[in-house]
LOZA-446194 format. One line per field, with one value per residue (C-alpha): residue number from 1; residue in three letters; y, x, z. Coordinates in nm, 2 decimals, padded with zeros to 4 digits. Layout:
<sites>
pos = c(NUM ...)
code = c(ALA ...)
y = c(Y ...)
x = c(X ...)
z = c(Z ...)
</sites>
This chain:
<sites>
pos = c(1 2 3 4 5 6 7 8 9 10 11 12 13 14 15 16 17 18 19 20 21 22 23 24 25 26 27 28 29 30 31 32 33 34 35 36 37 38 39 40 41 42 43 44 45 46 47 48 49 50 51 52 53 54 55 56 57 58 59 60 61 62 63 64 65 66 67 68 69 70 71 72 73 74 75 76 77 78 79 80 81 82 83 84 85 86 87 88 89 90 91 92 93 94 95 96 97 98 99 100 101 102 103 104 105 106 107 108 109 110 111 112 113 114 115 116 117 118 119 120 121 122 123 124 125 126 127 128 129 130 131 132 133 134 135 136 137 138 139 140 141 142 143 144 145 146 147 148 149 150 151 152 153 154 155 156 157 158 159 160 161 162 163 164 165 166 167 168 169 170 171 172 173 174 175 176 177 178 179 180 181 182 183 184 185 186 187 188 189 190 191 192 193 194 195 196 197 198 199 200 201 202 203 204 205 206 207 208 209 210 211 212 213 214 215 216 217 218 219 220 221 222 223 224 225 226 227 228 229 230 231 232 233 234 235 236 237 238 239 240 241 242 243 244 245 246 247 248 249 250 251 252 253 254 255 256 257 258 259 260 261 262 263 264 265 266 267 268 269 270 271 272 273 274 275 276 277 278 279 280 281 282 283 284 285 286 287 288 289 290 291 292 293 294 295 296 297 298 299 300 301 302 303 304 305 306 307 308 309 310 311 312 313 314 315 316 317 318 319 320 321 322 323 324 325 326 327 328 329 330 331 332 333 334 335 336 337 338 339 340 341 342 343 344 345 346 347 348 349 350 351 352 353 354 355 356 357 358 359 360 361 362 363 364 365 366 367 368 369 370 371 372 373 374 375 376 377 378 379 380 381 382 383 384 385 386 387 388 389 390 391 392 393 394 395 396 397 398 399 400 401 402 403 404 405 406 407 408 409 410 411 412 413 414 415 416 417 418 419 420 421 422 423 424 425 426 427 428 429 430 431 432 433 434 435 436 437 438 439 440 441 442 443 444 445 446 447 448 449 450 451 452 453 454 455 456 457 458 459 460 461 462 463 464 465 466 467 468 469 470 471 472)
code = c(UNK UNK UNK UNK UNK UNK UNK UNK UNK UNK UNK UNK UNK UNK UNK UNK UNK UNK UNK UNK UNK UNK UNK UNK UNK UNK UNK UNK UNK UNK UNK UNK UNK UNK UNK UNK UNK UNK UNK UNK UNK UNK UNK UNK UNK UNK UNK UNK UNK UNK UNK UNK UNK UNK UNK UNK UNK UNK UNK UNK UNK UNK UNK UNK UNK UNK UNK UNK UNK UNK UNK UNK UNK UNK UNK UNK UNK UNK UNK UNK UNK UNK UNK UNK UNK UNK UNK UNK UNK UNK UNK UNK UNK UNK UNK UNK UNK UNK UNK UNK UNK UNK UNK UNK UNK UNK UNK UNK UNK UNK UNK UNK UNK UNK UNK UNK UNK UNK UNK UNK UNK UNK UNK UNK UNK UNK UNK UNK UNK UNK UNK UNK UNK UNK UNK UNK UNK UNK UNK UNK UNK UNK UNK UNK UNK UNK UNK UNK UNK UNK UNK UNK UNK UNK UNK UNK UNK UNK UNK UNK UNK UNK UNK UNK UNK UNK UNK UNK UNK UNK UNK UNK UNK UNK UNK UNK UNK UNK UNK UNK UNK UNK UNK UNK UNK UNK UNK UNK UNK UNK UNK UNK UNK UNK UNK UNK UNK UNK UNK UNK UNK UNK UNK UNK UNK UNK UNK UNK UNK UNK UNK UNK UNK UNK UNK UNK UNK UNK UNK UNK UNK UNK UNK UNK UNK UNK UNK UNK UNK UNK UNK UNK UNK UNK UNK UNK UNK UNK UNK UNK UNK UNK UNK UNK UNK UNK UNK UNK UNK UNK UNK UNK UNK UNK UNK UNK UNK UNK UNK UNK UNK UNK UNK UNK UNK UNK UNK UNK UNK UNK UNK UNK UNK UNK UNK UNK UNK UNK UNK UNK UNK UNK UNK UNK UNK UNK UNK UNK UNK UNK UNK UNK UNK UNK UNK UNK UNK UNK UNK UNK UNK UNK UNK UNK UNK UNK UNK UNK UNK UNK UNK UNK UNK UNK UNK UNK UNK UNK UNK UNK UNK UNK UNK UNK UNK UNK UNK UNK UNK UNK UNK UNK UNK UNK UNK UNK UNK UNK UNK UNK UNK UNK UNK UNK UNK UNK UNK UNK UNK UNK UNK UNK UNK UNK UNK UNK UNK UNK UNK UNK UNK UNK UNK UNK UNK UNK UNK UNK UNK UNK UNK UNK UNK UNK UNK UNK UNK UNK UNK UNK UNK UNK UNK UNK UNK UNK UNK UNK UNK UNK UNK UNK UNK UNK UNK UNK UNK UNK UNK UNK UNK UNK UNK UNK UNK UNK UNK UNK UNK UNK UNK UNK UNK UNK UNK UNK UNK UNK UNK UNK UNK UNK UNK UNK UNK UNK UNK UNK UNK UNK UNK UNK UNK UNK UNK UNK UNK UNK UNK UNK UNK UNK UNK UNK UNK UNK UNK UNK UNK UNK UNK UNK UNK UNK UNK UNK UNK UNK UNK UNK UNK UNK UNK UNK UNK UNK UNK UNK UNK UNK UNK UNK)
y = c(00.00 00.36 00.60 00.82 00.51 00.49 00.85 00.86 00.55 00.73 01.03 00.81 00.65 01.00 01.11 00.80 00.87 01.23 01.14 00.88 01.08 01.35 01.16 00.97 01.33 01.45 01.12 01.20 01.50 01.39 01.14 01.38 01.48 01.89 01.92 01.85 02.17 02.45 02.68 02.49 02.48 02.90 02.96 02.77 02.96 03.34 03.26 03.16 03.49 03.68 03.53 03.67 04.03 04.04 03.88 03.99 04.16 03.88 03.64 03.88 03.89 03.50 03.44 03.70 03.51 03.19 03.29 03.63 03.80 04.12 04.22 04.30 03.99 03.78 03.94 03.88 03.54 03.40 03.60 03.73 03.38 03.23 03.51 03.50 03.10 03.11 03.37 03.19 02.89 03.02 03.23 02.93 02.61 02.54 02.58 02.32 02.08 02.04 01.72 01.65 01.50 01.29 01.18 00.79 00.59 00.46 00.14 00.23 00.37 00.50 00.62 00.89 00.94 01.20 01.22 01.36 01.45 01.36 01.45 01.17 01.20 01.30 01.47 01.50 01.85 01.88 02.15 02.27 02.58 02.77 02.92 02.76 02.98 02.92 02.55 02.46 02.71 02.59 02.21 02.30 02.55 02.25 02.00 02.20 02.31 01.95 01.89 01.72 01.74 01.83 01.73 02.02 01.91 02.22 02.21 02.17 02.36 02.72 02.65 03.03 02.98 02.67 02.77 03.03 02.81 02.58 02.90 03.07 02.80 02.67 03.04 03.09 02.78 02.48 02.33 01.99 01.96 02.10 01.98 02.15 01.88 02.01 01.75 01.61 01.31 01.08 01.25 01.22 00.87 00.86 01.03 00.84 00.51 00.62 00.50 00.88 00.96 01.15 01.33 01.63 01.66 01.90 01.91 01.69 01.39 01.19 01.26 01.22 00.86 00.81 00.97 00.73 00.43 00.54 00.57 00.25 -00.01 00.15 00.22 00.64 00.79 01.12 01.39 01.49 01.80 01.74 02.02 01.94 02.11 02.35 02.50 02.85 02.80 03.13 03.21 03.48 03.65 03.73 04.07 03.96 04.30 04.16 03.78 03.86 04.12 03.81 03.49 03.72 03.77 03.43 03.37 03.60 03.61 03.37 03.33 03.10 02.90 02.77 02.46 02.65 02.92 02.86 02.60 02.68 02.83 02.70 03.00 03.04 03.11 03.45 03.55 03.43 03.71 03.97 03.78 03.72 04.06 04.19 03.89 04.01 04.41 04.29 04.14 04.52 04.67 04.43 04.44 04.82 04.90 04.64 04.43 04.13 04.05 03.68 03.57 03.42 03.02 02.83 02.66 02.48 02.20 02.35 02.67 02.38 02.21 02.56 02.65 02.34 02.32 02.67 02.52 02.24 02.45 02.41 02.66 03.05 03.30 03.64 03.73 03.66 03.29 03.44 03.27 03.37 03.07 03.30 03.45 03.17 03.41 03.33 03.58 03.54 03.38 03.33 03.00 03.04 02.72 02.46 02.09 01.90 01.67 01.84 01.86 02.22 02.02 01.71 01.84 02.09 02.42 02.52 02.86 03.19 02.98 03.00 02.80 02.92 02.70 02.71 02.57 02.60 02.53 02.49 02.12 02.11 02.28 02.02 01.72 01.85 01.94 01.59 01.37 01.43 01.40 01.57 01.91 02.08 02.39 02.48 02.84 02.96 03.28 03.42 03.62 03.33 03.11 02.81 02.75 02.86 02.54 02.32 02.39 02.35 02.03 01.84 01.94 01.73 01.98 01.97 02.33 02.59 02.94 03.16 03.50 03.48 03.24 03.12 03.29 02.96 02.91 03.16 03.14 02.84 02.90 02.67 02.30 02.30 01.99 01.79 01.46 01.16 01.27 01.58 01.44 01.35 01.44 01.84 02.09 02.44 02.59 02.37 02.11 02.10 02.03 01.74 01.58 01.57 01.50 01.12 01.14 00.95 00.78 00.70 00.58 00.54 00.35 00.34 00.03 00.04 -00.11 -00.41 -00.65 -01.01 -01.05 -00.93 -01.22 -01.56 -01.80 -01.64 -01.71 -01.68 -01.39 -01.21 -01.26 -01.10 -00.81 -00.78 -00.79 -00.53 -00.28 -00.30 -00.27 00.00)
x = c(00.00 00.13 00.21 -00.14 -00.32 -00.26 -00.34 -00.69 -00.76 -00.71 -00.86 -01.18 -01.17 -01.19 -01.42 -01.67 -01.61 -01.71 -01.98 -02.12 -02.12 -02.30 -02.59 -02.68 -02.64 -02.93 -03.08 -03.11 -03.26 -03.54 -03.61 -03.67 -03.98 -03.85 -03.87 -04.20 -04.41 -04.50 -04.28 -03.98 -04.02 -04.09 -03.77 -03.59 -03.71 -03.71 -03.36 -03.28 -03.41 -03.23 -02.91 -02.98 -03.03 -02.77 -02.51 -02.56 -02.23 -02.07 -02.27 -02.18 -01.85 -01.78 -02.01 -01.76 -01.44 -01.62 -01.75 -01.69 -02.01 -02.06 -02.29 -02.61 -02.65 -02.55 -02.82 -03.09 -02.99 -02.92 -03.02 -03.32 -03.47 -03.38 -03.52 -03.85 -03.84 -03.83 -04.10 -04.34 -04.30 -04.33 -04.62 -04.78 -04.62 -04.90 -05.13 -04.95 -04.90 -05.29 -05.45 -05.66 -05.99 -06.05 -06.43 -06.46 -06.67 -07.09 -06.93 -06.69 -06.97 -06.97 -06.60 -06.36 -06.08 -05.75 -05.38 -05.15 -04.79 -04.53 -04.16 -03.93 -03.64 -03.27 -03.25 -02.93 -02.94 -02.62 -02.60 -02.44 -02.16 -02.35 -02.62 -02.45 -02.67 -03.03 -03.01 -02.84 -03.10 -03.40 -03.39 -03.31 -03.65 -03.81 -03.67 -03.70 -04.06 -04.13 -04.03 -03.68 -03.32 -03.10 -02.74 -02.63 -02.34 -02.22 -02.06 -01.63 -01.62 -01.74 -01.50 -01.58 -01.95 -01.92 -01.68 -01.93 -02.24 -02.07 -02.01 -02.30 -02.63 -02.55 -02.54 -02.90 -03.01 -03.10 -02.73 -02.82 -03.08 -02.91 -02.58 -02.31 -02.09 -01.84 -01.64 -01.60 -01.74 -01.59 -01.82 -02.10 -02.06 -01.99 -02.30 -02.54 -02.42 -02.53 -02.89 -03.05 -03.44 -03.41 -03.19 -03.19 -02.95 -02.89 -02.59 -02.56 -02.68 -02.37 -02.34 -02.71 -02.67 -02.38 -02.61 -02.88 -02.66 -02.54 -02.91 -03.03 -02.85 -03.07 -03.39 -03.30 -03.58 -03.41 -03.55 -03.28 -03.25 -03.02 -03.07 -03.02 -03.01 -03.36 -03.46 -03.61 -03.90 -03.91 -04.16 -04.17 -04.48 -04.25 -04.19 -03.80 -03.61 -03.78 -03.72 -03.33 -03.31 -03.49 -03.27 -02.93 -02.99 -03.02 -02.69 -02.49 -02.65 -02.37 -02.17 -02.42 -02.38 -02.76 -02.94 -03.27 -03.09 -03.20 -02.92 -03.01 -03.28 -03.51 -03.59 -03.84 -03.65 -03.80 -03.71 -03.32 -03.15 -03.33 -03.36 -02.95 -02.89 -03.09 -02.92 -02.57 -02.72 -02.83 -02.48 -02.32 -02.57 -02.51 -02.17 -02.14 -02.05 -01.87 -01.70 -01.61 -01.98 -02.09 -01.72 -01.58 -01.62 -01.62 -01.27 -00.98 -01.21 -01.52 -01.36 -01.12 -01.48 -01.67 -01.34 -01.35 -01.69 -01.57 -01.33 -01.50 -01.83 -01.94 -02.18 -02.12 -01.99 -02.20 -02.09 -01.79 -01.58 -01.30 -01.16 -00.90 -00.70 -00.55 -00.91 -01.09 -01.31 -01.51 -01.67 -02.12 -02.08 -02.38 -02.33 -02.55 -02.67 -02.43 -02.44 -02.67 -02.40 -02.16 -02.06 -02.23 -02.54 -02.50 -02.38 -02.57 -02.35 -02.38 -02.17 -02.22 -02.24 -02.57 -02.62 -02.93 -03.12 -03.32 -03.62 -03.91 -04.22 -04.32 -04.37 -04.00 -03.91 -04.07 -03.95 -03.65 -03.69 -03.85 -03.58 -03.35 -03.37 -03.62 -03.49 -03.51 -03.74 -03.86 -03.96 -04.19 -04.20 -04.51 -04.81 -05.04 -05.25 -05.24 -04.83 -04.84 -05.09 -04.90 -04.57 -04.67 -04.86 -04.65 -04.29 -04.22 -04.00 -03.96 -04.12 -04.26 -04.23 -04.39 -04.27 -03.96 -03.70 -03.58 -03.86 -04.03 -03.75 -03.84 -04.19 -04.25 -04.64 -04.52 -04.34 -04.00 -03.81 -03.72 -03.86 -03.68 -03.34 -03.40 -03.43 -03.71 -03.92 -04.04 -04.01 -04.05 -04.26 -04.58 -04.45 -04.10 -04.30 -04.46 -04.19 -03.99 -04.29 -04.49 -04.83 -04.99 -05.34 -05.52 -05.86 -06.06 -06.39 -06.61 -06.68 -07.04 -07.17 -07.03 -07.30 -07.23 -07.25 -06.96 -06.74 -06.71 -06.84 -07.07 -07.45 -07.56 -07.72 -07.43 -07.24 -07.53 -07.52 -07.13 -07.15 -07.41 -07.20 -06.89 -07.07 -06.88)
z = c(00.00 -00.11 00.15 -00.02 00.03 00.35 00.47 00.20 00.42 00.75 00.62 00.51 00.84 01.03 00.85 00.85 01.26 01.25 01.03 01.23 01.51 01.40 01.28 01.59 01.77 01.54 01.57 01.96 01.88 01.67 01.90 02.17 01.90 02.00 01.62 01.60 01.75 01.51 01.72 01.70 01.31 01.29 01.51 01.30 01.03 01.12 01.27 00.85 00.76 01.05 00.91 00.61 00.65 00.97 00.77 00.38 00.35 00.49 00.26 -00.05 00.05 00.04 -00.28 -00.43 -00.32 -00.41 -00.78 -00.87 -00.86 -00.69 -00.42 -00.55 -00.79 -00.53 -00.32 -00.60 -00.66 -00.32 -00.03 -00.18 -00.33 -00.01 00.23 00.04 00.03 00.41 00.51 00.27 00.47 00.85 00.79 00.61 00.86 01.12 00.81 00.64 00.97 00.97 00.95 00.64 00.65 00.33 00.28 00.27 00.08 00.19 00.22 00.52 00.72 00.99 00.99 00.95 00.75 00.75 00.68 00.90 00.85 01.05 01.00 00.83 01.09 00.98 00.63 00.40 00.22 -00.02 -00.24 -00.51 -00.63 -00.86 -00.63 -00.32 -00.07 -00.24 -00.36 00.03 00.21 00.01 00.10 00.42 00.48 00.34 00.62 00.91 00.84 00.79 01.17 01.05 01.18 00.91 00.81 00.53 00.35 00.13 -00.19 -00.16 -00.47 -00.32 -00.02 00.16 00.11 00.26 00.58 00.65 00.64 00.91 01.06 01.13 01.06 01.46 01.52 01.36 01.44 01.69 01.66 01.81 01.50 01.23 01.17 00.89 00.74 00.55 00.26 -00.08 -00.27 00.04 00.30 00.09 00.03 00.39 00.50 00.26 00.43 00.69 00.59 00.65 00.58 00.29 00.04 -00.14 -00.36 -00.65 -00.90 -01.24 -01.36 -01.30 -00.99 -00.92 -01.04 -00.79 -00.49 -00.60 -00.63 -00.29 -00.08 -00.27 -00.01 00.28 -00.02 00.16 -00.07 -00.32 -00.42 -00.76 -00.91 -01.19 -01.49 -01.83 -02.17 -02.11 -02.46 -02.54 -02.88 -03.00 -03.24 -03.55 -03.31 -03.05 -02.91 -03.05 -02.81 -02.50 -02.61 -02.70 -02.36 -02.13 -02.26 -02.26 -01.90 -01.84 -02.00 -01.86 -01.52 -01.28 -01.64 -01.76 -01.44 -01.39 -01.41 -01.52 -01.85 -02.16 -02.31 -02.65 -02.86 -03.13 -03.35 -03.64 -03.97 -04.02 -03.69 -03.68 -03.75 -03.59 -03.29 -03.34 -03.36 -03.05 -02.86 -02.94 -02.90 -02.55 -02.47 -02.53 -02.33 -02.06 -02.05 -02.10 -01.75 -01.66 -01.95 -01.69 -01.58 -01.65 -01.74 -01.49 -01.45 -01.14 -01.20 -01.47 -01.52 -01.65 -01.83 -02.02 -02.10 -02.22 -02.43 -02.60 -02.70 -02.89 -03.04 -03.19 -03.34 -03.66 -03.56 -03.67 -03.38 -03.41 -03.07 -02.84 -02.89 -02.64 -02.38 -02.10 -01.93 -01.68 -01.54 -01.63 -01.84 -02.12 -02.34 -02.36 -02.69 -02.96 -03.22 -03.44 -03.64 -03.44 -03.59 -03.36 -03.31 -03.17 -02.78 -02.72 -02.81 -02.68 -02.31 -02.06 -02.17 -01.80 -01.91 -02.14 -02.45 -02.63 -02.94 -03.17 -03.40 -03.69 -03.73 -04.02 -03.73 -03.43 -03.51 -03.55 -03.26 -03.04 -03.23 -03.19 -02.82 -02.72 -02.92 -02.64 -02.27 -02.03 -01.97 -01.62 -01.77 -02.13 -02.26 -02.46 -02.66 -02.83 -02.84 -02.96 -02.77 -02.99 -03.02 -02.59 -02.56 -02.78 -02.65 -02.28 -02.38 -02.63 -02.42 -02.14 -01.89 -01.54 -01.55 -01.82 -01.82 -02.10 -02.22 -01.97 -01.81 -01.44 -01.27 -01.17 -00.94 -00.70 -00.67 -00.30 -00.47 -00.76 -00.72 -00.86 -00.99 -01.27 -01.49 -01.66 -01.63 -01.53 -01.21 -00.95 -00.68 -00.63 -00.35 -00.23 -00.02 00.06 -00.17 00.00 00.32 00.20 -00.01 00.31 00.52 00.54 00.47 00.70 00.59 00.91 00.95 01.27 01.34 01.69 01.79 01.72 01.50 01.44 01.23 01.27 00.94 00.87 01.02 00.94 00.91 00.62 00.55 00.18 00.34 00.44 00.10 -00.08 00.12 00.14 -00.20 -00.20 00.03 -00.20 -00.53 -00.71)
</sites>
């Protein structure tokens, strides 16, 4: 055994320790059933959005460090969805933690019926490094208004980001419920063998397949949010400024760096080159004060990956195509007419790259779109009714927005999450609660009546009106 065998093998050892550890101390707290009231859950909460607003420059500050964005689009992006994410939920909680009566059947007379949630136990939450506040913060609101201990395992690849959520969520919050384990892929192997409740993970579809493979052995349900390429249609009825202003935001917004920004766009012919031009006009205005915005990619692997899908286009460059090894810049790029083939096409872009496709119809367009695999979101511009319907009808997306992109991610009124592979499972506000709650059916029945007839043995009698009872 190599001497960096041995030490990965201590190192694995420690950290399967700390790991374990950590669990059964959240595991003692959620048997103590603390988590359960509807106070506990709006502490937990408010103390979210108290770290928020008390700590913003210091949250700017490391989402700066960690991706290059300054203050007030990391304030949109991630203290803003998440602040908003959390007051839905504690003003809504005890609403939520209600018991539902169900109406039963003639046939189970006299009776009542209801479903009651109750919290799962210890929940995994690990994020990602492109909105490493929001996509950590949001699963997290979901588990503790659910009644759940927590274990938050930040992403390794926004280091500051995640030093200062270990730092301050036991500040904030009940430490002995809500536990911040900081790692890489080891710890997260480490953690889902650890047979937890739940786990919400979101990053790509690779690694989602390693998280599932890893929660299968204990049947730990997931709930995946995993991306994909998400298409803009964009029809010749368009308002074509506001389309080419709204999908260049979501491009240069975080470089690129979104599950949920338009990965490419399917463009009616007659459209193409005005919508082209007012892409690239919208790129100038954009950039205008500040030439660096939405350049700057997360690190030497994925910048090596954007360049070379440059490199290898077939497609033609109407705007940008630069790249800068030494910043890790790359320039918000426009391919127009890329081969289909080609790696831009056949990867999630996940950057400032945005490839633009012809098409002759609208028919097209979604034979094009549903060839492939389930995209995260698909958009929709147009001022008709008919294309809106088909689109949203004949496009299978995790989401749909019309007229506009990303917004569906910040509104807890609406479920978010993913289909095929895309990913599974949804959350966010109410419907975070309940994918991280169990619905319990339960049924009660007095004791009287209780015909004889009803227990063996039977009488031909009794079979007739059994039979009778249960007719449909």
């Amino acid at each position: 055994m190599t001497t960096d065998q041995v030490v990965d093998r201590a190192i694995d050892s420690r950290t399967t320790d700390e790991v374990a550890d950590a669990v059964a101390r959240l595991r003692t707290t959620h048997a103590s059933r603390r988590t359960r009231s509807a106070q506990w859950r709006i502490e937990q909460l408010r103390g979210i959005e108290r770290m928020l607003d008390e700590r913003e420059d210091e949250i700017a500050q490391a989402l700066a460090e960690d991706l290059g964005r300054d203050a007030f689009e990391s304030w949109m992006s991630d203290i803003l969805a998440t602040k908003l994410e959390a007051a839905y939920a504690r003003k809504r909680v005890r609403r939520w933690m209600r018991s539902r009566p169900r109406p039963l059947s003639l046939n189970q007379m006299p009776a009542l019926g209801w479903v009651q949630y109750e919290p799962l136990g210890v929940v995994l939450v690990i994020g990602a490094w492109n909105v490493p506040l929001f996509v950590t913060l949001g699963p997290l609101i979901a588990a503790v208004s659910a009644g759940n201990c927590a274990v938050v395992k930040p992403s390794e690849l926004t280091p500051t980001t995640s030093r200062l959520l270990a730092r301050l969520l036991p500040e904030y919050l009940d430490s002995e419920a809500v536990a911040v384990i900081e790692g890489d892929g080891r710890t997260t192997q480490a953690l889902l063998a650890q047979g937890l409740d739940h786990v919400v993970f979101t990053g790509g579809t690779d690694i989602g397949r390693k998280i599932l493979a890893g929660a299968a052995p204990h049947l730990t349900p997931v709930t995946l949010e995993l991306g994909g390429k998400s298409p803009a249609i964009v029809m010749r009825d368009a308002d074509l400024a506001v389309t080419a202003r709204r999908i260049t935001w979501s491009k240069v917004f975080n470089a690129g760096q979104s599950c949920i920004a338009a990965d490419y766009v399917l463009v009616e012919r007659s459209a193409r080159d005005e919508l082209v031009d007012r892409i690239v006009d919208s790129i100038n205005e954009f950039q205008s004060d500040n030439p660096t915005r939405g350049l700057r990619i997360i690190n030497d692997r994925q910048f090596a990956r954007l360049a070379g899908y440059l490199t290898s286009t077939e497609g033609t460059v109407a705007a940008g195509g630069g790249c800068d090894p030494a910043t890790l810049a790359v320039e918000p790029t426009v391919l127009v007419d890329p081969s289909p083939d080609e790696p831009a096409m056949q990867e999630e872009i996940f950057g400032p790259i945005l490839p633009v496709l012809t098409v002759d119809s609208l028919d097209e367009a979604i034979a094009f779109v549903n060839a492939r695999p389930k995209p995260l979101a698909a958009y929709v511009f147009t001022r008709s009714a008919q294309p809106r319907r088909r689109a949203l009808s004949e496009v299978s997306s995790g989401g749909a927005v019309v007229n506009h992109l990303i917004y569906q991610v910040a509104a807890p009124q609406l479920p978010f999450g993913g289909v095929g592979s895309s990913g599974m499972g949804q959350y966010h506000g109410k419907w975070g609660f309940e994918a991280l709650s169990h619905r319990k059916a339960v049924l009660f029945k007095p004791f009287k009546p209780d015909p004889r007839f009803a227990y063996p043995p039977y009488t031909e009698r009794a079979r007739k009106l059994i039979r009778r009872l249960y007719r449909a």
